[in-house]
N, C-alpha and C positions, 0 to 999 in steps of 0.2 A: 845417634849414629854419626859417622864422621869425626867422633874427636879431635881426630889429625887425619887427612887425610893421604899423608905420604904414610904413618906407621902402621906396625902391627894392629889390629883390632879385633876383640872377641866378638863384632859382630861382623859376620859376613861383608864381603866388600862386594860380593852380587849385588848387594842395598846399593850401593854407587849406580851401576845402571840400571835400575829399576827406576829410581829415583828418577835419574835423566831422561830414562823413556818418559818418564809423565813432563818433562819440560820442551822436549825438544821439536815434538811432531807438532806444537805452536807456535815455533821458530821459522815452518819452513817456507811460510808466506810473507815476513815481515819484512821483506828488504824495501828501505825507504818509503815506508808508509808514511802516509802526513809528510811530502815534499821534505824528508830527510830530517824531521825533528823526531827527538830521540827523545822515548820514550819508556817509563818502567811499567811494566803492567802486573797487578799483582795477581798472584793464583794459590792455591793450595793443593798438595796431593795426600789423598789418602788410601792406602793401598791395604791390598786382601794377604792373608796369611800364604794364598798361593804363591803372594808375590814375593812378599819378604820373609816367609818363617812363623815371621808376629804380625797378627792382624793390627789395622792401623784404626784409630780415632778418631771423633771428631774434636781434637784438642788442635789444630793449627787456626791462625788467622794471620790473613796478610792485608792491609788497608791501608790508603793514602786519607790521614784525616787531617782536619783545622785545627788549628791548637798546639799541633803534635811534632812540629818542625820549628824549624828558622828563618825567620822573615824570607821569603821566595824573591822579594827584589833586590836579597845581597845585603842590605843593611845591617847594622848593629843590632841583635836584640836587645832593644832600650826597653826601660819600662817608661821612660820619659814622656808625658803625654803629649809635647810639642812630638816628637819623634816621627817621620814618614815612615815607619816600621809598623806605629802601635796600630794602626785598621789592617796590616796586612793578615793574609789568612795561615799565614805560620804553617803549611802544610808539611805534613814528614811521613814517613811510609815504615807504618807499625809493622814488623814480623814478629811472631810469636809459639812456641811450640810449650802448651800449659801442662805436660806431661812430662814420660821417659824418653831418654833419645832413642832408647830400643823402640820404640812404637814404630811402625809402618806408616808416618807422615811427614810433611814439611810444607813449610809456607814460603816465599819469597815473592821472584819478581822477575818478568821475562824483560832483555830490554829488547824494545823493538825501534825500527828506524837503521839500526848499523848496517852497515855497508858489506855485505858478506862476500866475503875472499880477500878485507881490509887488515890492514894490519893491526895492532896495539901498542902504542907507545906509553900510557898510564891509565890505570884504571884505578879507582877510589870511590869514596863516602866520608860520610861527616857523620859521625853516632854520637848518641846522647850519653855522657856518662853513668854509671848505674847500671845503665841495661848489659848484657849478655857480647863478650866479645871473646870468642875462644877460636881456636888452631882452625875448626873447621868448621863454624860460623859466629855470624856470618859468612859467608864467600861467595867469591866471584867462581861462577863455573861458565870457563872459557873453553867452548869443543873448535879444535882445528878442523881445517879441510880434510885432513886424515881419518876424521872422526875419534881422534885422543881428547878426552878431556881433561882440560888441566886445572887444580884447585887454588884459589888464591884467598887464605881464609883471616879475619881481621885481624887474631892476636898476629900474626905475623909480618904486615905491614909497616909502612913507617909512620911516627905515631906523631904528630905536632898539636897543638894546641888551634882548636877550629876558628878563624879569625871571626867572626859574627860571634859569640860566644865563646869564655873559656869554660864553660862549664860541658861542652862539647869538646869532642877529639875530631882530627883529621887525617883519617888514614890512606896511607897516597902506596900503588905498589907500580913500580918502575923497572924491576927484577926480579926475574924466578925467586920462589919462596920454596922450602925445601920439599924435593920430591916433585919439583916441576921444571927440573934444569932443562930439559927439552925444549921449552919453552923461549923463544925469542923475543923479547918486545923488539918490535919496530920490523920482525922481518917476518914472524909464523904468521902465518893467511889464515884467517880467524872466519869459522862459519856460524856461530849465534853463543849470547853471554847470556848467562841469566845468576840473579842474587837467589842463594840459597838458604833455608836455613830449618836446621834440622838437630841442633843439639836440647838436651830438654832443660828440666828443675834438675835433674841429679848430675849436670856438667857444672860443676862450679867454676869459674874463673878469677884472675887479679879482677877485673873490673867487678864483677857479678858473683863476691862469693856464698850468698844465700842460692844460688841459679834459681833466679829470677825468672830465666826463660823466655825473654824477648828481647829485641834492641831496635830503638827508634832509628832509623837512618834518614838522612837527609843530602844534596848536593852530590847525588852517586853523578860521577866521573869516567867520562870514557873519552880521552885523548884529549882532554881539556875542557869536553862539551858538559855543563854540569845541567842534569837532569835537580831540577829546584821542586817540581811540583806535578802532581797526576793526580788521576782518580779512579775509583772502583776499590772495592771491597770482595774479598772470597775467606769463606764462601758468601753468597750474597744473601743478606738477611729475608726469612722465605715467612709472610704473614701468615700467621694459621686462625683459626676462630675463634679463639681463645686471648689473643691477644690485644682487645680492645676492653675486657671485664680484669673486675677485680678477684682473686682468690678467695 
């Protein structure tokens, strides 16, 4: 779902709010939790046929793991073993949709900490080349005080070469992207952002033309403040009986 989120789509655009109803009622506590550090937190939804038409899977995952990012103190990723990089925990925050984008799910990431009724003057991320970067995901889902949501999805940002790595991109957005010209940076009153991502294996993109169906992001950006590093898993891995023998 969402290919683009300003154009035509042969899937219902109700999937828009539906979608947002499962992010936003998590929103309405977060103003400046943890003395103002700003925070992604990740989640998954997966929704019933009531909700969307098509019943939804368990094909999403959203996790912040080790490994999976870019040095979180800003460094170069050297392989150099002199390097103050190489013990870092490289944290990066896996979203993944291992399915159709028609499916009734999505994974991303609430950010919590922001200042609601605050403005926005740049919002970004740092993604790993390879992975999944199309029109309407990832993206930023920005809901005003009005209660409009507005989409700001990766292929449409501006694209630079991530300075810790070029094997990474840096996607920085400073102005409406199309179908969000409503949208002010620096003056619409912003009531909670959260990273979405909802397209499947059958969205191929430039970056992901196998769709891949996931994309590592790292350094998400909200007016300068770069979110480097979190934790938590969803869904969260649940032990059963079975999982301490062998087959």
């Amino acid at each position: 779902m969402f290919r683009d989120a300003y154009k035509p789509l042969a899937f219902p655009l109700v999937m828009s709010a539906i979608l947002l109803g499962s992010v936003l009622p998590v929103l309405a506590h977060d103003d400046n939790d943890n003395r103002g550090r700003l925070r992604a937190v990740p989640f998954v939804f997966v929704g019933t046929a009531e909700q969307c038409g098509i019943a939804g899977s368990n094909i999403v995952t959203s996790a912040w793991l080790g490994g999976m990012g870019l040095p979180d103190n800003g460094g170069p990723n050297s392989a150099d073993a002199n390097s103050a990089t190489k013990r870092d925990p490289h944290l990066g925050l896996l979203v993944s949709k291992n399915g159709l984008t028609t499916d009734c799910s999505s994974s991303g990431a609430v950010i919590r900490g922001f200042r609601r009724g605050s403005t926005i003057t740049e919002l970004g991320f740092d993604f790993r080349k390879g992975g999944h970067c199309g029109g309407g995901a990832p993206r930023f889902n920005v809901t005003d005080e009005a209660g409009n949501t507005h989409f700001f999805g990766c292929f449409h940002g501006v694209h630079t070469p991530a300075p810790q790595d070029p094997q990474w991109e840096r996607v920085r957005f400073v102005a409406p992207t199309p179908g969000n010209e409503s949208f002010v940076f620096g003056v619409t009153r912003v009531d909670s952002i959260a990273i979405v991502y909802d397209e499947g294996t059958d969205t191929p993109t430039v970056e992901d033309p196998n769709g891949v169906g996931l994309a590592v992001l790292d350094n998400i950006d909200i007016n300068g403040r770069l979110i480097t590093r979190g934790s938590g898993i969803e869904p969260e891995p649940k032990r059963g009986r079975h999982d301490d023998r062998d087959d």
